[in-house]
Backbone as JSON Lines, residues from 0, in Angstrom:
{"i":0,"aa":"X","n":[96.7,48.29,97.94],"ca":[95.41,48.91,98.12],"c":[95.63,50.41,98.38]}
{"i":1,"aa":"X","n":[95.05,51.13,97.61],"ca":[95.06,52.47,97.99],"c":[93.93,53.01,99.01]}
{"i":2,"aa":"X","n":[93.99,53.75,99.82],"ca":[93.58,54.54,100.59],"c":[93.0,55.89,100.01]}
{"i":3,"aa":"X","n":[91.84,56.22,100.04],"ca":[91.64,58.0,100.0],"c":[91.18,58.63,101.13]}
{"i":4,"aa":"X","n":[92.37,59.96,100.93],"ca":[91.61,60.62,102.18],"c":[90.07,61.19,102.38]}
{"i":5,"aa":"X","n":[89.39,60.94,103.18],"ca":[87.86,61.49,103.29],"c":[87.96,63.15,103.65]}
{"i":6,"aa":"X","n":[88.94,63.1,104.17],"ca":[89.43,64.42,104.84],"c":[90.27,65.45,104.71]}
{"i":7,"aa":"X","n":[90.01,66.67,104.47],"ca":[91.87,67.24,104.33],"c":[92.88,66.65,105.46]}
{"i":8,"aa":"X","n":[94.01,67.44,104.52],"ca":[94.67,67.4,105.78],"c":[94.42,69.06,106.9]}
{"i":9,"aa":"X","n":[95.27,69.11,108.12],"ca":[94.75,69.94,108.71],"c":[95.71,71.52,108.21]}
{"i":10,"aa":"X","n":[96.8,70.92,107.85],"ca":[97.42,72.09,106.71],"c":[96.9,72.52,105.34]}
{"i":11,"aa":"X","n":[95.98,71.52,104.67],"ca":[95.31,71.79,103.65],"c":[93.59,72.29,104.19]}
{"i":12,"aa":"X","n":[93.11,71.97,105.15],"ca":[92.38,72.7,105.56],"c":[92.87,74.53,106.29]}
{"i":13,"aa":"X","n":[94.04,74.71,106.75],"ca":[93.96,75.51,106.85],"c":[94.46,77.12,105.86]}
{"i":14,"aa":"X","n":[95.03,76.16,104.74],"ca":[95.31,76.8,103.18],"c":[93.77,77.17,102.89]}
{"i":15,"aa":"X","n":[92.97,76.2,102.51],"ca":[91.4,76.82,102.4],"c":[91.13,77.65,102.88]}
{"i":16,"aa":"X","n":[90.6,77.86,104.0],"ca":[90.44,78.61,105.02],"c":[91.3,79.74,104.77]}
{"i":17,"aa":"X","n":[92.35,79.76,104.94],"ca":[92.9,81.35,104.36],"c":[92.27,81.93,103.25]}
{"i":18,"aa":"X","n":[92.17,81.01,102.0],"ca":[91.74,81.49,100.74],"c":[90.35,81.68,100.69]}
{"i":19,"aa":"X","n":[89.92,81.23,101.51],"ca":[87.88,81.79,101.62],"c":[87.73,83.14,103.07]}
{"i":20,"aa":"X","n":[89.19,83.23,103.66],"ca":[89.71,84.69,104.39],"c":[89.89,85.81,103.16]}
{"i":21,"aa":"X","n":[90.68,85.2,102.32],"ca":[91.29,86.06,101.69],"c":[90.24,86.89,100.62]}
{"i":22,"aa":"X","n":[89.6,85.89,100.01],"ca":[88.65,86.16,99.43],"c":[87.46,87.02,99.87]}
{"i":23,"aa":"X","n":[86.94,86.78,100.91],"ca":[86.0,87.54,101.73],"c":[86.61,89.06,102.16]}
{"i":24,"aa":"X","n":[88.36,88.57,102.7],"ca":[88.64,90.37,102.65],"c":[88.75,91.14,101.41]}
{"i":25,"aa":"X","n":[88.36,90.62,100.4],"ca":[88.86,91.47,99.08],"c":[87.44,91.92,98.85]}
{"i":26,"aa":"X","n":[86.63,91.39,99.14],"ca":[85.1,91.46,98.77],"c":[84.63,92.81,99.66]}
{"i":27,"aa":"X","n":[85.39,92.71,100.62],"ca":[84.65,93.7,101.8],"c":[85.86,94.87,101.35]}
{"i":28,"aa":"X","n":[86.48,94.83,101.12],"ca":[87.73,95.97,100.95],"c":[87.1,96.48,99.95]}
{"i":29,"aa":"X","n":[86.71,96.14,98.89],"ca":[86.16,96.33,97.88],"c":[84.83,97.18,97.62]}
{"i":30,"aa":"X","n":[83.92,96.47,98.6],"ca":[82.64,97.17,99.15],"c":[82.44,98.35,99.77]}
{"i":31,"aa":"X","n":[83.86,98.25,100.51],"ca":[83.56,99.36,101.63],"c":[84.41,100.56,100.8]}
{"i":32,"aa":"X","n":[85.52,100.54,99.91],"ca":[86.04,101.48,98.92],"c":[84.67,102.27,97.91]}
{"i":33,"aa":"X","n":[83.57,101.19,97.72],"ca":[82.93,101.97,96.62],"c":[81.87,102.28,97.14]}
{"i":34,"aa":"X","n":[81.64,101.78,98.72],"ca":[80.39,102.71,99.61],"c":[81.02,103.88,99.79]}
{"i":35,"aa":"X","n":[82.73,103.99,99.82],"ca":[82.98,105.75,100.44],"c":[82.79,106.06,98.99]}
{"i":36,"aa":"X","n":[82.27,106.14,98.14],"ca":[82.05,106.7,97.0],"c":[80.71,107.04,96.71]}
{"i":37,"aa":"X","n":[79.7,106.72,97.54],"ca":[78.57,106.59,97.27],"c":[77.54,108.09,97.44]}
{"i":38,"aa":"X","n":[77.1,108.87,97.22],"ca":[76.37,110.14,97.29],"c":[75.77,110.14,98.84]}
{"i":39,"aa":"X","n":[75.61,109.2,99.44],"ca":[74.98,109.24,100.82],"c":[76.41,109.2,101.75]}
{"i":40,"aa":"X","n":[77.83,108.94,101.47],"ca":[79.03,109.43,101.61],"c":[79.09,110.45,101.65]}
{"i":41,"aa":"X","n":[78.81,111.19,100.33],"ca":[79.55,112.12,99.85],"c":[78.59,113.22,100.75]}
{"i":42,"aa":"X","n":[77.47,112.82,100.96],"ca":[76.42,114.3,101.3],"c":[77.28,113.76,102.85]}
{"i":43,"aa":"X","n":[77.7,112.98,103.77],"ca":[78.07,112.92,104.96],"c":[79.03,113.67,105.11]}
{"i":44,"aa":"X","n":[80.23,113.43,104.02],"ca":[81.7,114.31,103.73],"c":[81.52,116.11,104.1]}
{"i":45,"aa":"X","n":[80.43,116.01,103.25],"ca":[80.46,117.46,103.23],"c":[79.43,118.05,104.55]}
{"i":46,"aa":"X","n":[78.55,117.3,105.23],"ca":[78.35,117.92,106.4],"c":[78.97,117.78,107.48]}
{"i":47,"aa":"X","n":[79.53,116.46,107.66],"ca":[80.67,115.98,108.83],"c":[82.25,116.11,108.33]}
{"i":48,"aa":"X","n":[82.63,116.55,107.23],"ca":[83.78,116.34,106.51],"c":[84.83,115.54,107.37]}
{"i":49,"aa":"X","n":[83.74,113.69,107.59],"ca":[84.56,112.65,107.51],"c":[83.49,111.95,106.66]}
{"i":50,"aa":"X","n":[84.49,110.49,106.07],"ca":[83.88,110.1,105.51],"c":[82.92,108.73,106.02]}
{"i":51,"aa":"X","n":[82.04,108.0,105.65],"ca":[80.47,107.61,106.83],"c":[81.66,106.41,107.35]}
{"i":52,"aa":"X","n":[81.36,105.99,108.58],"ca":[81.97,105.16,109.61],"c":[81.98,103.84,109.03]}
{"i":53,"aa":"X","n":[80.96,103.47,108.42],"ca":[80.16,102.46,108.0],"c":[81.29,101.91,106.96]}
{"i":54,"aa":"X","n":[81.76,102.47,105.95],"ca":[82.06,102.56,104.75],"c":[84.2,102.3,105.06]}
{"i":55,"aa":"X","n":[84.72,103.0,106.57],"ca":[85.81,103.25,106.65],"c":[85.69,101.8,107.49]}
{"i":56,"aa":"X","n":[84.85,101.29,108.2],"ca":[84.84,100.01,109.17],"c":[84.91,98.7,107.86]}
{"i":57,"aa":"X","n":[84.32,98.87,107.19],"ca":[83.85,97.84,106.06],"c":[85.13,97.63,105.71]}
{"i":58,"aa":"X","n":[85.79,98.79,105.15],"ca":[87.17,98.75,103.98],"c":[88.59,97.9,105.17]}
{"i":59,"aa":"X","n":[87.96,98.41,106.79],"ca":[89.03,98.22,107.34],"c":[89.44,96.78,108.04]}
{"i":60,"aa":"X","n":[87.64,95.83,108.03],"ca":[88.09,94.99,108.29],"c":[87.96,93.92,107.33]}
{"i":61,"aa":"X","n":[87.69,94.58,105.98],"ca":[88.33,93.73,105.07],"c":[89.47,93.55,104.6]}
{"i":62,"aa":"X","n":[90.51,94.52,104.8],"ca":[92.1,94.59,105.08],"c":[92.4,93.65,106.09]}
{"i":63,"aa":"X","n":[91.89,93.79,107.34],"ca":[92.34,92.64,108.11],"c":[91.73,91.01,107.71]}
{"i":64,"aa":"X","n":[90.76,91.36,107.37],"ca":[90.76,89.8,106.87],"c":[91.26,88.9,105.55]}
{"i":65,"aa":"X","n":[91.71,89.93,105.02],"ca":[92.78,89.67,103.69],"c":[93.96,89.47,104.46]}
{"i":66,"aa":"X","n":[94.52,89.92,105.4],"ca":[95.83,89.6,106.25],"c":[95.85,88.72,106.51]}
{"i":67,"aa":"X","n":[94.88,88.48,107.8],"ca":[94.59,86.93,107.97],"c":[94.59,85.8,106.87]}
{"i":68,"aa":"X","n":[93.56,85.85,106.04],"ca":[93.89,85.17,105.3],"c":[95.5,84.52,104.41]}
{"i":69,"aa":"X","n":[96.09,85.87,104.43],"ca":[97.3,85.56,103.42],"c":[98.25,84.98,104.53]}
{"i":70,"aa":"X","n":[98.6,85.24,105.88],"ca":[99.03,84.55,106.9],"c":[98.49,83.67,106.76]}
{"i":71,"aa":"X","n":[97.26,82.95,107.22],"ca":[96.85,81.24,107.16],"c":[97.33,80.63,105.6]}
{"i":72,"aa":"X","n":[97.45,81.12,104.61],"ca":[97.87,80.42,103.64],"c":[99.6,80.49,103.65]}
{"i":73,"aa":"X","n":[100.48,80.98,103.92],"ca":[101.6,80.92,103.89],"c":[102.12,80.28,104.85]}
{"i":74,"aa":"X","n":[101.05,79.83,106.4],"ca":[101.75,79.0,107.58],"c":[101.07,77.8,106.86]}
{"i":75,"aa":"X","n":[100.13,77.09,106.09],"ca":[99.55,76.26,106.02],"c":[100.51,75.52,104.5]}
{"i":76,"aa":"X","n":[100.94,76.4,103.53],"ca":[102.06,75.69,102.4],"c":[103.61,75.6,103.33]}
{"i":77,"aa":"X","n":[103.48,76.71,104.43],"ca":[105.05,76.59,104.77],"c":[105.47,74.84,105.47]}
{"i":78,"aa":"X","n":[103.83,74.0,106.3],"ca":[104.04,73.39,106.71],"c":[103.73,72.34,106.16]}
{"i":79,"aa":"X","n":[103.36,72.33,105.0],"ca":[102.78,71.19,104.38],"c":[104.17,70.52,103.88]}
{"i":80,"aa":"X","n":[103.94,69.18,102.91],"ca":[105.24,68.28,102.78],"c":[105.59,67.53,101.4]}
């Protein structure tokens, strides 16, 4: 009799989970690269000559959540079997 799992496992749940991290940081890294590009940037650049907070927060914690992510997927195949 075979058995199916209903469930991941908790290493294959946490491979997912990295890859819907990983994914989400690329999305926001992404976002926040082509908001510092944006004319409401650019008019900020040139009166504050930085670029809008908004736009450097976005890019930055979509870097960290692409980290995260790629960490949870490499502890989650390292332990799998």
């Amino acid at each position: 009799m075979v058995v199916y799992k209903l469930f991941l496992a908790e290493d294959e749940m946490r491979t997912f989970a990295g890859f819907l991290l990983l994914l989400a940081g690329v999305v926001l890294l992404a976002w926040g690269i082509q908001s510092s590009d944006s004319i409401r940037t650019e008019i900020s650049r040139v009166v504050e000559s930085v670029p809008s907070d908004r736009a450097v927060w976005v890019a930055a914690g979509g870097a960290i959540l692409g980290l995260v992510g790629l960490g949870m997927i490499s502890t989650g195949r390292r332990h799998s079997h």
